[in-house]
N, C-alpha and C positions, 0 to 999 in steps of 0.2 A: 638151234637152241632157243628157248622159248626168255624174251628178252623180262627183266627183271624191272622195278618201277624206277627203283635209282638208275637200269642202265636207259634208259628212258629219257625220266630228267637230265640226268648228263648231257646227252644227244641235242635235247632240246637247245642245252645252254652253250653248245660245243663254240671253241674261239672262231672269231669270226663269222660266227651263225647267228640268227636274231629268228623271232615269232613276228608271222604274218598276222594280222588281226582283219579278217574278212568276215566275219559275224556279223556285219549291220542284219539287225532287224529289217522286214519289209517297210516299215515305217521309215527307217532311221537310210536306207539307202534311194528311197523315192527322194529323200532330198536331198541328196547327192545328184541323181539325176535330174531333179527338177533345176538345180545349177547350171548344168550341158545342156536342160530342154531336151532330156531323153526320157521317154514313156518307159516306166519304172514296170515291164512286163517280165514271166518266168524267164522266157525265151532271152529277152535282154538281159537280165542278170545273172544269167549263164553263160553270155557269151563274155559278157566284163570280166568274170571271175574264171573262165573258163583260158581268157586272155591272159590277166597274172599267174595262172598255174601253168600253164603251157611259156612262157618265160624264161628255156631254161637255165640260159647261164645265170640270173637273182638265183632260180630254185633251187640248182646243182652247189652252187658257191657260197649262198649268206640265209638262206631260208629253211631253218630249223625242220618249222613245221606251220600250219595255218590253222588257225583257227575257224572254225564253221558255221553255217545257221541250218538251221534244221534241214532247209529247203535245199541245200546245199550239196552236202553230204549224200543226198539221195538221186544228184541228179548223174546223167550222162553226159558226154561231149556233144557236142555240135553233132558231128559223124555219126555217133552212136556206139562206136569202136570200145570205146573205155567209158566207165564211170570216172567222176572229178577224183575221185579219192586213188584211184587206181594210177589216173595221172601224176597227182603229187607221189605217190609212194613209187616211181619209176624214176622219179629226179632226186631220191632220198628222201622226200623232203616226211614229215610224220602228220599223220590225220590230226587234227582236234577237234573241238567240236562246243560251242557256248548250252549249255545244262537251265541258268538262270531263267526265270520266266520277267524277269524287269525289278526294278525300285517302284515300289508303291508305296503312299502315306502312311506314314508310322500311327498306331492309332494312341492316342491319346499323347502324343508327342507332334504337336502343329509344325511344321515345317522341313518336319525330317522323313528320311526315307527307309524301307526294312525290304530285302531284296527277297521274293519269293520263289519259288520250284522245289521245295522238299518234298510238297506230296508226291510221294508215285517214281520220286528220281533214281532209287533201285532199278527199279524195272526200263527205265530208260536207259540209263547206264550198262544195261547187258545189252540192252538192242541196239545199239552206239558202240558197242565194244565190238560185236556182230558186222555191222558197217567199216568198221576200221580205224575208228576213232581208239587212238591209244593217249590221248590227253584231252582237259576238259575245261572248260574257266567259267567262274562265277565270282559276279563285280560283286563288290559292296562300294554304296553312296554315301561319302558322308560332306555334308557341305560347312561351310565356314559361315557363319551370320553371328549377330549378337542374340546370345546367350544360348548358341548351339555353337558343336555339336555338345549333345547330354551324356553323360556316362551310359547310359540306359538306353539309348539307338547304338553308340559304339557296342557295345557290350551284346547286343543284341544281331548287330550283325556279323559281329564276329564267332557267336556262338553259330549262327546259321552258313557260315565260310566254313567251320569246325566239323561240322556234322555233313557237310556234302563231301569237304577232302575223305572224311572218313569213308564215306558211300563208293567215292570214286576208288580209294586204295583198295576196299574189297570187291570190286571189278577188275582191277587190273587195269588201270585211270589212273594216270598220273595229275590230280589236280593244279591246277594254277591259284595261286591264291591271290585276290587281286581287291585288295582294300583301297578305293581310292576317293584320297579327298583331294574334293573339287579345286580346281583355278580359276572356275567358268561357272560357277552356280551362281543364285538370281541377282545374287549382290557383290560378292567376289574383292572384296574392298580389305582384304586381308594383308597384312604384312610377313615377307618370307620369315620372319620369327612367329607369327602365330603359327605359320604351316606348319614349320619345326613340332610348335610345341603338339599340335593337334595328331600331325602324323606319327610322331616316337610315342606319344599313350594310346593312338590306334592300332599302330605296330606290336605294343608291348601288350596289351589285350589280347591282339589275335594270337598270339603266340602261345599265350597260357590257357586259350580255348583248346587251340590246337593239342596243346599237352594232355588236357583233359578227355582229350576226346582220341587220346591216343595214336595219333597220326604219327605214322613216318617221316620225319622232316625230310630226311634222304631221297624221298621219294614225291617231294613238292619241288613247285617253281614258285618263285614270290614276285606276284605282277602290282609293286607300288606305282604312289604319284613320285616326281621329284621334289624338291624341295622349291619350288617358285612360291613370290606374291599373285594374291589373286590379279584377274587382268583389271580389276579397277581400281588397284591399290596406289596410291600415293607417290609412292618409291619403287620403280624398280630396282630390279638386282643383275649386277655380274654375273656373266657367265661361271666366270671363278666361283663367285662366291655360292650360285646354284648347287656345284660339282659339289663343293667342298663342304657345304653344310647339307646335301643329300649324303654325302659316305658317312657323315658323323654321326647322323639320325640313325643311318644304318648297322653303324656298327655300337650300338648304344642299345638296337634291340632284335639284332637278328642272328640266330646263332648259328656258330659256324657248320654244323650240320645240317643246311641246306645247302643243295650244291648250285644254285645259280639266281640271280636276281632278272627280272626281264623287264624293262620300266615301258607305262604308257604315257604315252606323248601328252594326254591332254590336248589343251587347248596349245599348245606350243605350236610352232608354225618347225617347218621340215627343218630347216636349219638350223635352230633353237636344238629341237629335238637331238638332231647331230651331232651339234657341237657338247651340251653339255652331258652327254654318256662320253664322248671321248675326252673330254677332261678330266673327268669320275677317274677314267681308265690311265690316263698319262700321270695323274698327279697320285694316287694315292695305289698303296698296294692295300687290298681287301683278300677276304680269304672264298670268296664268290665270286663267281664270272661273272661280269655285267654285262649285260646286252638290252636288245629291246622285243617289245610286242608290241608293236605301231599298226595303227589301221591307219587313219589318214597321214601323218606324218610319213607313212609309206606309198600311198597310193594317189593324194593329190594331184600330183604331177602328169599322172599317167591317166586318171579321168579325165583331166583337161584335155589333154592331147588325144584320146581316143574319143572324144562325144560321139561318142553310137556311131561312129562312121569306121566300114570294115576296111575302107581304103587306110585308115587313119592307124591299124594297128601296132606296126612294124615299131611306129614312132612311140606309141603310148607304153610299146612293153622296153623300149628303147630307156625312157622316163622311169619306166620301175624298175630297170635292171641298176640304173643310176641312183636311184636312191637307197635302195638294195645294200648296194657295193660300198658306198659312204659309208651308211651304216656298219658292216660289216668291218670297216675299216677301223670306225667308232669305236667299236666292241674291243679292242685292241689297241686302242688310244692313237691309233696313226690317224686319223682324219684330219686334216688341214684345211685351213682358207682356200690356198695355193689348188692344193688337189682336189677341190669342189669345182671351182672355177676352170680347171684347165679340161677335166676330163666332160 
């Protein structure tokens, strides 16, 4: 039986399950590699990511689905035996695939960013649908400085988040909608109350894009930031107080007909990231799954431990089955100090 977009979404957000984010650009994973001192070549970054899909007690147990890059999606195993996607979809786990073509300068808006790929994204959305991609994501940048962000870049990239969920829903593309404002942009000197206020009117924009633009909510994922100060702010914040003024943001502008929330890590370090989804989850009841769609906050651990060395694997998918599982745990508010540390 031919799966439906909410049963889809559901799947994505199922308890206990979280989104892999393996989509670095080739730019954006050369420096991942340049970190281990591995030559950022095709062959090498099929066998990294060829590594975390083949994982399979993370894939079978906490890994929804992954996220993809273009280059990705199309390759084969090592063996030759399976394509990547044919691997994921044998541990359950569901294809996705990044649509966006990057953040470029907003023009007449100095500082700010407007995320482009509309032209032509139809027609790649059928041939990505064809591939197996059955979900899709496209960021929006919005950063924290003085006297940004503007109504007029929000507003702007949320009409452009608007009109791809819509492209993706008539594909049979479950969109990810993934507004995030920044922890880590040039200046980042923000207080977890401006993020508040910046995120709940980026929130509450995209939503009434969305409406406009007639999307199925039931048939979206909502990939926000959490509620942190920037990393160069004054004041940190509480784990607590992260948890607890993220659900508040959230429930002030997300309606209850989206069935899952999947949060990106940012700049958060693996722990961070952990800890504050499983307090979301222990301290408050929401009418949304909460889970995550982590790229490094999932995979850190396991590029360390594998630097391009094949002897090195066993240990690095060891690393990602570990963070995996916390996570997972996360999503369901059991993650503890105690049970990071012991397992």
């Amino acid at each position: 039986m031919k799966q439906t977009l909410e049963d889809i979404a559901n799947a994505m957000v199922a308890p206990g399950k979280g989104i892999l984010a393996a989509d670095e650009s080739t730019g954006t994973i050369k420096k991942r590699f340049d970190s281990i001192n591995v030559e950022s070549t095709e062959e090498a970054r099929r066998d990294y990511r060829e590594m975390l899909f083949s994982t399979k007690s993370a894939m079978r147990k906490n890994i929804s689905g992954v996220i993809l890059f273009d280059e990705t999606i199309r390759q084969s195993s090592a063996n030759g035996k399976q394509t990547l996607v044919e691997m994921m979809q044998s541990s359950g786990s569901i294809p996705g695939i990044k649509v966006d073509a990057g953040a470029q300068g907003m023009a007449g808006f100095k500082g700010e960013k407007i995320t482009d790929g509309l032209d032509g994204l139809r027609a790649r959305l059928k041939g990505y649908h064809r591939l197996g991609a059955r979900f899709a994501k496209w960021r929006a940048v919005i950063d924290i400085a003085p006297g940004t962000p503007t109504y007029g870049c929000i507003r702007a990239n949320a009409h452009a988040l608007a009109r791809y969920a819509a492209l993706c829903q008539e594909n049979g593309i479950v969109p990810i909608v993934e507004p995030e404002v920044l922890m880590d942009g040039p200046v980042a000197a923000h207080s977890i109350e401006r993020c508040y206020d910046v995120t709940e009117r980026t929130l509450k924009i995209v939503f009434s894009e969305l409406y406009e633009a007639r999307v199925n909510l039931e048939g979206i994922v909502l990939k926000p930031n959490m509620i942190v100060p920037g990393k160069n702010a004054a004041k940190p914040a509480s784990a607590v107080q992260v948890a607890d003024m993220t659900v508040k943001c959230l429930k002030a502008c997300v309606p209850t007909a989206v069935p899952g929330i999947a949060f990106l890590s940012g700049g958060q370090s693996d722990i961070e990231a952990t800890e504050h989804l499983s307090l979301m989850n222990s301290r408050h009841d929401v009418p949304w799954n909460l889970t995550f769609s982590y790229g490094r906050a999932l995979q850190a651990a396991a590029l360390k431990a594998w630097g391009g060395i094949p002897a090195n694997v066993k240990a690095a998918q060891a690393a990602f089955a570990h963070r995996a599982a916390m996570n997972g745990l996360a999503s369901k508010g059991k993650w503890t100090t105690a049970i990071e540390k012991a397992t």
